[in-house]
C-alpha positions as CSV (number, residue, x, y, z in Angstrom):
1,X,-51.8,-113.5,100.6
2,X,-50.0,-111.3,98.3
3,X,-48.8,-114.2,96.0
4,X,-51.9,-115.3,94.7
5,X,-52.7,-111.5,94.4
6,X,-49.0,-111.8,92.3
7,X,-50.0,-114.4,90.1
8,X,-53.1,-113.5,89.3
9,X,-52.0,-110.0,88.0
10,X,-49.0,-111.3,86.4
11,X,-52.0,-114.0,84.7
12,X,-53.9,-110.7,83.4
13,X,-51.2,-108.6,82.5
14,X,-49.7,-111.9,80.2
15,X,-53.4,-112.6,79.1
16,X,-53.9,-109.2,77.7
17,X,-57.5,-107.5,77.7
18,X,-58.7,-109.1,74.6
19,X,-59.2,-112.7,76.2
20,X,-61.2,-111.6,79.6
21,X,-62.9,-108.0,77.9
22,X,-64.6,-110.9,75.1
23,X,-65.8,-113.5,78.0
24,X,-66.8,-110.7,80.1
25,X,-69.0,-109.4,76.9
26,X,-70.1,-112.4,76.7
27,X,-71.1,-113.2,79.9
28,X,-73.0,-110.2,79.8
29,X,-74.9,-110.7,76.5
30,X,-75.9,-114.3,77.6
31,X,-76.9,-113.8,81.3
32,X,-79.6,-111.0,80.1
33,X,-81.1,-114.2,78.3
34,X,-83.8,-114.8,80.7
35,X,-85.4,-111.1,80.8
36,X,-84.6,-111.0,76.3
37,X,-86.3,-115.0,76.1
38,X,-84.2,-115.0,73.0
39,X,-83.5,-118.7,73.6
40,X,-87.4,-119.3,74.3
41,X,-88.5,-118.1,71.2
42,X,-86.2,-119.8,69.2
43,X,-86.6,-123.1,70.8
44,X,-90.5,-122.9,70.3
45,X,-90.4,-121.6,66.9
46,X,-88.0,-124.5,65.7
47,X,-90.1,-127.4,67.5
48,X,-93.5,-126.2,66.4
49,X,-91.6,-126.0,62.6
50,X,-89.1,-128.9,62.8
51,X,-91.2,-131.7,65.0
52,X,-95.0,-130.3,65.0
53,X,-97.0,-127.8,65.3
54,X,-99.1,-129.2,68.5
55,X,-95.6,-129.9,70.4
56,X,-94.2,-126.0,69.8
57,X,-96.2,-125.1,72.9
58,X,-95.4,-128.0,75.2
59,X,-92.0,-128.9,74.2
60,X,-91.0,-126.5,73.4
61,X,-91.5,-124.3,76.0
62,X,-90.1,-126.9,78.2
63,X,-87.1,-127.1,76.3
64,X,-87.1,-123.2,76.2
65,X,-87.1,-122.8,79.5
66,X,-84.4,-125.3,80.1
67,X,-82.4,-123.8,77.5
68,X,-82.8,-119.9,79.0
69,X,-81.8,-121.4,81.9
70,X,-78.8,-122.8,80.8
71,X,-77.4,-119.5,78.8
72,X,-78.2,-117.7,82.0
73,X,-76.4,-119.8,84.1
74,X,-73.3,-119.8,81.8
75,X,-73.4,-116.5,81.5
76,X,-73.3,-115.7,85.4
77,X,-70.3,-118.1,85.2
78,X,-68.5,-116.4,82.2
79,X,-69.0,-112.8,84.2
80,X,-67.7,-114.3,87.8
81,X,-64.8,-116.4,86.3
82,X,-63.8,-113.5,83.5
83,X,-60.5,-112.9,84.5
84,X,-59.1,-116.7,85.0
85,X,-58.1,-118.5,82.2
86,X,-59.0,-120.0,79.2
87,X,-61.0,-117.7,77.5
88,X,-62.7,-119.8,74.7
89,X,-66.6,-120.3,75.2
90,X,-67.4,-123.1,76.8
91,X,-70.6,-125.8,76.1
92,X,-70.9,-125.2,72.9
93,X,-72.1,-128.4,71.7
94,X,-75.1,-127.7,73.6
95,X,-75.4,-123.8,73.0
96,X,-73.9,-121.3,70.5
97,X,-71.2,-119.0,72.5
98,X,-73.5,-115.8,71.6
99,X,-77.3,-115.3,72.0
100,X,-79.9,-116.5,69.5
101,X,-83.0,-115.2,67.7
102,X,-86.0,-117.1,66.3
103,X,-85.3,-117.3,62.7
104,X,-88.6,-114.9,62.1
105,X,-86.5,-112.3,63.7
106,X,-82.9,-110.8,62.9
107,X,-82.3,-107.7,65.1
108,X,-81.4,-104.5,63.3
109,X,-80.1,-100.9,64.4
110,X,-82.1,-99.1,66.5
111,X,-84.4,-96.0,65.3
112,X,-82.9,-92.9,66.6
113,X,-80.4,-89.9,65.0
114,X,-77.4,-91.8,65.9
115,X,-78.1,-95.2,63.3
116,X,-80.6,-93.2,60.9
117,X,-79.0,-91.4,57.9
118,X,-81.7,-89.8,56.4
119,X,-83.2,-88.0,59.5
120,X,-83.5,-84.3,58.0
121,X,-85.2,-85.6,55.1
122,X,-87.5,-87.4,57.0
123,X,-86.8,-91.1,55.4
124,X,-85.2,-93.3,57.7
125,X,-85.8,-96.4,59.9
126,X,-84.9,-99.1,62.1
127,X,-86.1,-101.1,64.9
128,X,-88.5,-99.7,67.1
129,X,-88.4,-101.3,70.4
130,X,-85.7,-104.1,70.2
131,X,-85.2,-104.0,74.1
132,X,-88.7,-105.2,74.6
133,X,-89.3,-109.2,74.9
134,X,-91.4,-110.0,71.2
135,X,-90.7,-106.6,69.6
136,X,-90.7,-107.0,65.5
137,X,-91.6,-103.7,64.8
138,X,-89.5,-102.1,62.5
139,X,-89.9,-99.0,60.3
140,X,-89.7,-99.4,56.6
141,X,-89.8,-103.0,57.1
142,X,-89.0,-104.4,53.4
């Protein structure tokens, strides 16, 4: 019993933090993929652009889904097997190691004191609600 609890510490203490701290992150980031449907987006966007604009809705919600599903799944793997070796992402022939946006959206800095430089002159912005599922809304938006 306390061999395998040996080796394993000796495993992380050789590792380092950098290697498990960046597949936890990871993990994290990707496993919040079905409540953020940053996957679904994308997938629909790019097959109502790429194949048709009658198939974004059909397949490509069904490839969405199956996507979400998939960078999900790996990221509940990623988070359980964090500190066990190796520590490069893994399927990414199939899926990019970090979450995706649809190409209409790039995520910016939040709006609030901490991001905004200009806040006592009353000029600044940011996004407004990039937690929220579909949120665009940004302020200044140029």
């Amino acid at each position: 019993m306390i061999f395998p609890l040996v080796a394993v510490c000796a495993a992380l203490f050789a590792a380092g933090c950098a290697g498990p701290e960046q597949k936890l992150g990871r993990g994290v980031s990707n496993s919040w993929d079905i409540i953020r449907m940053g996957e679904m987006r994308r997938t629909v966007e790019q097959t109502a652009i790429m194949d048709s604009p009658g198939e974004g809705y059909t397949t490509g919600v069904i490839r969405g889904f199956d996507r979400t599903m998939a960078r999900t799944g790996l990221g509940l793997y990623e988070i359980v097997t964090f500190p066990i070796p190796p520590y490069d992402p893994i399927a990414t022939k199939y899926l990019s190691p970090h979450p995706v946006y649809p190409e209409s959206y790039k995520p910016g800095l939040i709006s609030n004191p901490l991001f905004d430089t200009d806040t006592y002159t009353g000029f600044s912005g940011g996004d407004i609600a990039p937690f929220v599922p579909g949120s665009r809304f940004k302020v200044f938006d140029n």
